[in-house]
N, C-alpha and C positions, 0 to 999 in steps of 0.2 A: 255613439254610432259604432255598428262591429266596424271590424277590419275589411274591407273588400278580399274574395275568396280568389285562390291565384290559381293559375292555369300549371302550374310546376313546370312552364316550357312545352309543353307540349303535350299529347295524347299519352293516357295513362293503361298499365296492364297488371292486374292482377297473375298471381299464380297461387295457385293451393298443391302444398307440398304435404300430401300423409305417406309418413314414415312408419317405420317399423315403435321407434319410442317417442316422436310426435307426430303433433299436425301444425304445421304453420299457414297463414298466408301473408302475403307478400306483395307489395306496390311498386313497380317501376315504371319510370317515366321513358316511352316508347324510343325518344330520339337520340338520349346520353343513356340507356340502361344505368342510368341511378337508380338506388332501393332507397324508396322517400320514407316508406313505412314496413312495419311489419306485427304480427303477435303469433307466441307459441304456444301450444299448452302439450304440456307432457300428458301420455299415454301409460294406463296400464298393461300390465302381460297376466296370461294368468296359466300355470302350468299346471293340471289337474293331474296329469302322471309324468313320471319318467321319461325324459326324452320328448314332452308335448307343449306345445307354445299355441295360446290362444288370443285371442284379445276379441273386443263387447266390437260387432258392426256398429250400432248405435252409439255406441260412447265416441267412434271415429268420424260419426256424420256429424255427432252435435259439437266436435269439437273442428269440426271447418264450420260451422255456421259462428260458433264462437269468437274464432279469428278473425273472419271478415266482420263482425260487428265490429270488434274491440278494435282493429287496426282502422276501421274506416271512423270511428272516434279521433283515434291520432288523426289521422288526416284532418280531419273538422277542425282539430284542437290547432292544426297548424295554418289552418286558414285555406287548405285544399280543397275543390269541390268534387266530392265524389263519382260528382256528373260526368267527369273527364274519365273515368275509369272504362274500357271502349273495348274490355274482353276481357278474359278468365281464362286460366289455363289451367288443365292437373297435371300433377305428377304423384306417380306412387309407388310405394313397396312391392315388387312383383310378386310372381308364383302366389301370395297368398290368395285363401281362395272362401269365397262364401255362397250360400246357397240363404234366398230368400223366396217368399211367399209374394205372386205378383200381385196379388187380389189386398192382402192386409199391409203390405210393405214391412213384415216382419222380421226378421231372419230365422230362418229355421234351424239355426244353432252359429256355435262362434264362429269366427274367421278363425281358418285355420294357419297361421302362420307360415312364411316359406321356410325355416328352420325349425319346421317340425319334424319330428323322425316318425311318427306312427305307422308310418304307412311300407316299414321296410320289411314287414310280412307280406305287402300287397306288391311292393316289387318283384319280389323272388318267385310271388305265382304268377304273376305276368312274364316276367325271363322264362319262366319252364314252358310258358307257351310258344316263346320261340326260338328252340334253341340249336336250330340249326340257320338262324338268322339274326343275329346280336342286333346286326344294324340295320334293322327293318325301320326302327322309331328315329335313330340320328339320321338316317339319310334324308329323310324327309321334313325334319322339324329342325336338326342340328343340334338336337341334345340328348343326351346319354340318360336311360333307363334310369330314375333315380328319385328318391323319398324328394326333392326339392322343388320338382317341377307340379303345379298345377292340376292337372292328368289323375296321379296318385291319389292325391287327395280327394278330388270330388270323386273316385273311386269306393276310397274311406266311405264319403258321408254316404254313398248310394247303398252301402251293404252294411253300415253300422246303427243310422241313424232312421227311426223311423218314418218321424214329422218328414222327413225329405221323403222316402220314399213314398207315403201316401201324397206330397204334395207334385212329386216326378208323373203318379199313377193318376191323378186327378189333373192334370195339365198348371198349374197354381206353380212351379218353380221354375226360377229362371237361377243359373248362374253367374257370376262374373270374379274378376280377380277385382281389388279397391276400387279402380278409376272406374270399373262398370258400375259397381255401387252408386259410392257417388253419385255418378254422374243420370242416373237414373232416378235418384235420391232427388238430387238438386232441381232437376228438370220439370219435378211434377210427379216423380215416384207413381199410386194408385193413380195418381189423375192425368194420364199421359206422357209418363217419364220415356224418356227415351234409354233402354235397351241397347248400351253398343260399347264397343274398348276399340281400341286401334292396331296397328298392325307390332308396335312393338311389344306389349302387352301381350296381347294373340299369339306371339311366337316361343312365350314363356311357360305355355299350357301343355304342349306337350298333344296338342289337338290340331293344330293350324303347320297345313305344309309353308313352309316359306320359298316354295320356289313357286307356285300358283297364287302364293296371297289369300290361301280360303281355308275354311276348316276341312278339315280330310275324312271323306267319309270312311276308310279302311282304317285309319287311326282309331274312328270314333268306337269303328266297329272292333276294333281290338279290346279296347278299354272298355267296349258296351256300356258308354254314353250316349244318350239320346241328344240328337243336335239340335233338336227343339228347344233345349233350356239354354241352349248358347248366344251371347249377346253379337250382332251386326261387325263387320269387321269394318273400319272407315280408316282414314288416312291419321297422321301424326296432327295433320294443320288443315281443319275445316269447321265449319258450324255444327256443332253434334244439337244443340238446343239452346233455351233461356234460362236463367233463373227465374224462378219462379214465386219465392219469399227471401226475404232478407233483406239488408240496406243497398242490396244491389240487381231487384228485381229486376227482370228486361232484359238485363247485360249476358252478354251472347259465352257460352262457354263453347272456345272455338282453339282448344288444344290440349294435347294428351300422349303423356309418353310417360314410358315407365323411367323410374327416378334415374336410373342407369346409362339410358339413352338422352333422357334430358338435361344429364351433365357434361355431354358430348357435345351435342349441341349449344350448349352453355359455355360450354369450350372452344367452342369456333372449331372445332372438327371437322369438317367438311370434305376434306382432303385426302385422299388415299393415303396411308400410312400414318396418319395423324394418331395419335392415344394421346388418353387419360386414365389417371386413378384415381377414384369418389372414396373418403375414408369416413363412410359412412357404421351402424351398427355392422357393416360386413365391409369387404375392401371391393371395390369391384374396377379391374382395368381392362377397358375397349379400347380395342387399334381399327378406326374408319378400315375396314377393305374393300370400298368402293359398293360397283354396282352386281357383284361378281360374291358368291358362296364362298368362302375357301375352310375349308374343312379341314381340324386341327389333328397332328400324330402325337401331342403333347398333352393331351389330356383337356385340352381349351373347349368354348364350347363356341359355335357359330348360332347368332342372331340376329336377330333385326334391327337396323342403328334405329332408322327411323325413314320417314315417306311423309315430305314436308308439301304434302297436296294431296288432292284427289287424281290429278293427272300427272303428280311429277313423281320421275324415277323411284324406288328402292333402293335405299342405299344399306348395307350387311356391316355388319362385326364381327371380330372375334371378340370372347371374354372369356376374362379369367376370375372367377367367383371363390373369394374367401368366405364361409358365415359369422368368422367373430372377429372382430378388427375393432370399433366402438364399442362392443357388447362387453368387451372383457373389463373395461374399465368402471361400466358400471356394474359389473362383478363382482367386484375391489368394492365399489360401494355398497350394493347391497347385500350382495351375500356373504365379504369377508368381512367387510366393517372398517378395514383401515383407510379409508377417505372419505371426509362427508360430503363432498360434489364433486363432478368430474372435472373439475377443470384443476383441484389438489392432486392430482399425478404429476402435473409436469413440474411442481415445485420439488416434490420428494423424488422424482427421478432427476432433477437437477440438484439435488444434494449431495447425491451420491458420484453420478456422471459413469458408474456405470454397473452392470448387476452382479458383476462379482464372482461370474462362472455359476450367475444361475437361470434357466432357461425354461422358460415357459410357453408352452405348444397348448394355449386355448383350444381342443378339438370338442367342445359342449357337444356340437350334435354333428362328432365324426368332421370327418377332411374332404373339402370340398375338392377345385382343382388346384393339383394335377393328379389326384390321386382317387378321390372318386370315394374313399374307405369308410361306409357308414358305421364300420364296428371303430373306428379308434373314438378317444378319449382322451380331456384335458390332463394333462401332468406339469409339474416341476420339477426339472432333473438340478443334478447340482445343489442340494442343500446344505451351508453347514451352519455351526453357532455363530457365526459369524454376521450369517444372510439375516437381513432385516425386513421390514415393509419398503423401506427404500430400493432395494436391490428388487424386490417383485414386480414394485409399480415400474422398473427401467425394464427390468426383462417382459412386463404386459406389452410397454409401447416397441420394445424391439421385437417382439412375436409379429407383430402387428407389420415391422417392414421387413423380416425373414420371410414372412408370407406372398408380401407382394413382389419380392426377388423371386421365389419360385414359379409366380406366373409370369411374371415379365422375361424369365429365362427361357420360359415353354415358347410365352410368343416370339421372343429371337428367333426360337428354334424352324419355330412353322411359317414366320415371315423370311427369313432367311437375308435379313436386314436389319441389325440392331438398334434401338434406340437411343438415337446419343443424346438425348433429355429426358422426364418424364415433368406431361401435366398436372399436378395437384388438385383437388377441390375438396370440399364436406369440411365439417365442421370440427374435425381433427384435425383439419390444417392449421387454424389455430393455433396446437400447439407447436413448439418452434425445435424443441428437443426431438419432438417426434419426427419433423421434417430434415432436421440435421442428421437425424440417425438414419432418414430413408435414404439421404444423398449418401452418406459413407458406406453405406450397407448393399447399395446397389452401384454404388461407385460411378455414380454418372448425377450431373446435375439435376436437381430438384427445382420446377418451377410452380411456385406458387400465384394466381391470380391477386389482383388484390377486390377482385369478385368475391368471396367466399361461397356466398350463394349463386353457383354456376347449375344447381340443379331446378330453382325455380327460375332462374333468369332464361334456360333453356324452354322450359314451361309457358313463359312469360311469352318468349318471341316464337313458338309456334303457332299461339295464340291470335298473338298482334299481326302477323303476318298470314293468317288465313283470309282466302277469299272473302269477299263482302265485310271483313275490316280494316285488313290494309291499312296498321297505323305501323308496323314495324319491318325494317330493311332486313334481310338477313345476308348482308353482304359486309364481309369482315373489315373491312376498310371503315365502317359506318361506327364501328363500337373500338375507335382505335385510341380512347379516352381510358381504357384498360390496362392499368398498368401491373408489371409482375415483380416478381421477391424471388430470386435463383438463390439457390440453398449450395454449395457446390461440396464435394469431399473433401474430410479433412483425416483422413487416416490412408496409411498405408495398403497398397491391394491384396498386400500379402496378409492384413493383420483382416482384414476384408474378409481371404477364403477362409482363415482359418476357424474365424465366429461364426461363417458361414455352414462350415462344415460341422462343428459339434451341434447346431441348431439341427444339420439335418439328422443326426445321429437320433440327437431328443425325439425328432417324429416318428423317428425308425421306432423306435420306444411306446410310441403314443398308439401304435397301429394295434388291431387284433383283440382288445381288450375286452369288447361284446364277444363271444363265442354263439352265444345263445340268445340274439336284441328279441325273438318270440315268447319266451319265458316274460309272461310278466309279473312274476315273482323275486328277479334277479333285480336288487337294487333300487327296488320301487318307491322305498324309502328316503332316496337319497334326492336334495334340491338337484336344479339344474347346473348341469357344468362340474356333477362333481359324482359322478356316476358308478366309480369304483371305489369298493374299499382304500387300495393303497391311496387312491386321487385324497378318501377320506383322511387317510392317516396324516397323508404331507400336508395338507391343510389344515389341522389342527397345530402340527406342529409349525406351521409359519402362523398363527393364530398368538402361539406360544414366544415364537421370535420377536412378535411385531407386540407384544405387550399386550395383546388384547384376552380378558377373562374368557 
């Protein structure tokens, strides 16, 4: 006779977590957020030019239908019944951006990454249209004119790409950033998908005012998008539709927030001045500012945390947005070759313990906040005979917390109340060098969850907590079975400014190095991440350090 199937304690929630370099999904049991189960499947990129990051919409849908099969297998295998599974949540990769055929459920070309640079020809014609008004576009969205945001892109595909523009001309295209995908995808796609993203997703487009909650017609009319193709604006936490095939037909997908927001929430952030840092393929740290705008002099950008209902408040961020923080280590893996998985950095950076005076400013595609600079480029300064792969992989993960010191300093700046902790999450926390390095580098305690996955678990209870399913509390007292790991410093503050300070030298270094990013003749040759001759030269020669042919 089988086993009798168990109830795990109580009502169960999925989350679907697509990333930038996967897609996971994810089982937590609604009452102790325990993660019962999971499955991941890595994603490809594909760079056709210089400065361009793409990846297949299709290869990202069939790899959540993937997940949920294979993980709802564990489940079986462990004697859990599916049936308890009582909502779905997403979370995704923001700014990226696709345009699809609503008639054949096609796409009419790739996702276009949010760390794609193409479109910094199409910023600089938009800037000259207002240049007696800079902050025409930040006063109303909270983000600075820029190749990263949403806006841009489907700009791109409206004046590059054909198939769009006849499918724009003949009414056939709809856009969305991932979780519109998805969730359109999931819902019944040609056969009544449901059309919509949420509010903090929406505010990543560079289209949607966030002080009204709506798409802005003068935006649109700026950028001359048509609002037609724009997916419904809904809240963080309500019913958007069902599934509609898979092992989990019926089940209500009833939450949605971009992966950034969703680890906020996963963080029990709730609270005016609360922050976290997700040390995801990028770093990204949010400090809760309430119900309230506050508009950064530091280079930060102001968004949307999230809107956990159809009727309940808005709650605002700041962030501070690094692009390469995870990305660089699989760098080291596939473009330079000295580690065959990501998780061989923190051994070869704990061999070393420490890089030796050499300093590594990842800027792949330019310096996000606080500096905004789409011409700079990656470097390593400090090389000698000396410096190995050991000393690179310490100076990847310490780029990685010289980076989140420079936002967390801007936010000091513009909250004007420091923080005397920082929250941890993603899947770099993990490693423990890197977390040791972010405490003495920022010189203030490192708290680590023993959540790791705070960005589906955020997911998970928007979800379980949406009207008409009401299996999950979100009141922080209820999830107090979470326990943490404080990293605290162990270096001197002086020895603190002083690695501080040659780090910022390095980026001083890093900046300016595009003169000409419209030439697309200049270095079109060259993989990503490595954009300039000298970038080329000192890379061969840590090629040559690290013993590799």
């Amino acid at each position: 006779m089988a086993a009798p199937r168990k109830a795990a304690g109580g009502p169960l929630v999925g989350a679907v977590v697509q990333g930038t370099n996967s897609t996971r999904f994810l089982v937590f049991n609604s009452k102790t957020a325990e993660l019962l189960s999971h499955h991941q499947v890595e994603l490809s990129q594909e760079f056709p030019k210089e400065g361009w990051v793409e990846q297949d919409p299709k290869e990202m849908l069939e790899s959540v239908y993937e997940c949920i099969a294979k993980t709802c297998e564990k489940l079986g295998e462990m004697n859990i019944d599916i049936a308890n599974i009582k909502a779905i949540g997403v979370s995704n990769q923001r700014e990226t951006t696709i345009m699809w055929d609503k008639r054949t459920g096609e796409p009419l070309y790739n996702a276009v990454v949010w760390l794609d640079l193409r479109t910094q020809s199409t910023v600089e014609t938009l800037s000259k249209k207002i240049p007696g008004n800079n902050n025409f576009v930040k006063t109303k969205t909270g983000l600075p004119l820029s190749t990263y945001f949403s806006a841009v892109k489907l700009r791109w595909l409206l004046d590059n790409v054909r198939e769009v523009q006849q499918a724009v001309e003949e009414g056939r295209a709809l856009f969305g950033t991932i979780d519109s995908w998805l969730i359109w995808s999931l819902t019944g796609g040609v056969n009544g998908g449901v059309h919509c993203t949420d509010v903090t997703n929406a505010s990543r487009t560079m289209l949607f005012n966030i002080h009204s909650l709506e798409w802005d017609q003068e935006l649109c009319d700026f950028f001359e998008i048509p609002m037609s193709i724009l997916p419904n604006v809904w809240s963080s936490s309500e019913i958007y539709g069902l599934m509609k095939r898979g092992a989990l037909e019926g089940v209500p997908i009833s939450g949605c927030l971009g992966d950034q927001s969703a680890a906020l929430v996963g963080q029990m952030c709730f609270q005016e001045g609360q922050a976290k840092n997700t040390y995801g393929t990028g770093c990204f740290l949010l400090c809760n500012t309430g119900h309230k705008c506050v508009f950064s002099e530091q280079g930060l950008l102001t968004t949307v945390a999230y809107k956990l209902g159809r009727n309940k408040p808005v709650c605002y961020a700041l962030e501070g947005s690094v692009a390469i923080a995870g990305a660089v280590v699989r760098w080291l893996r596939d473009n330079l070759g000295i580690i065959q998985t990501s998780e061989e950095v923190e051994k070869l950076a704990q061999e070393v313990g420490t890089s030796y005076g050499c300093y590594f400013v990842p800027a792949f595609s330019g310096l996000y906040a606080p500096y905004w600079d789409p011409s700079a480029r990656g470097i390593i300064c400090g090389l000698t005979q000396f410096t190995n792969k050991n000393h690179i992989a310490f100076a990847a993960l310490e780029a990685v917390c010289f980076q989140t010191r420079e936002i967390l300093d801007a936010m000091n700046r513009d909250c004007g109340i420091p923080l005397s902790h920082l929250q941890v999450d993603g899947r770099m926390t993990n490693n423990k060098i890197l977390m040791q390095l972010q405490a003495d580098i920022l010189h203030i305690p490192v708290v680590k969850s023993s959540m790791s996955e705070t960005t589906a678990l955020g997911a998970a209870m928007a979800a379980g907590a949406a009207d008409g399913v009401g299996v999950w509390s979100l009141d922080p007292e209820d999830l107090s079975t979470v326990t943490m790991e404080r990293f605290e410093p162990q270096i001197q503050a002086t020895e603190t400014k002083l690695r501080y300070s040659i780090w910022k030298k390095a980026v001083t270094k890093s900046m300016g190095w595009v003169t000409n990013p419209d030439d697309p003749t200049i270095f079109s040759s060259l993989p990503l991440g490595c954009f300039i001759v000298s970038s080329m030269i000192m890379l061969i020669g840590a090629r040559y350090i690290a013993g590799i042919p």
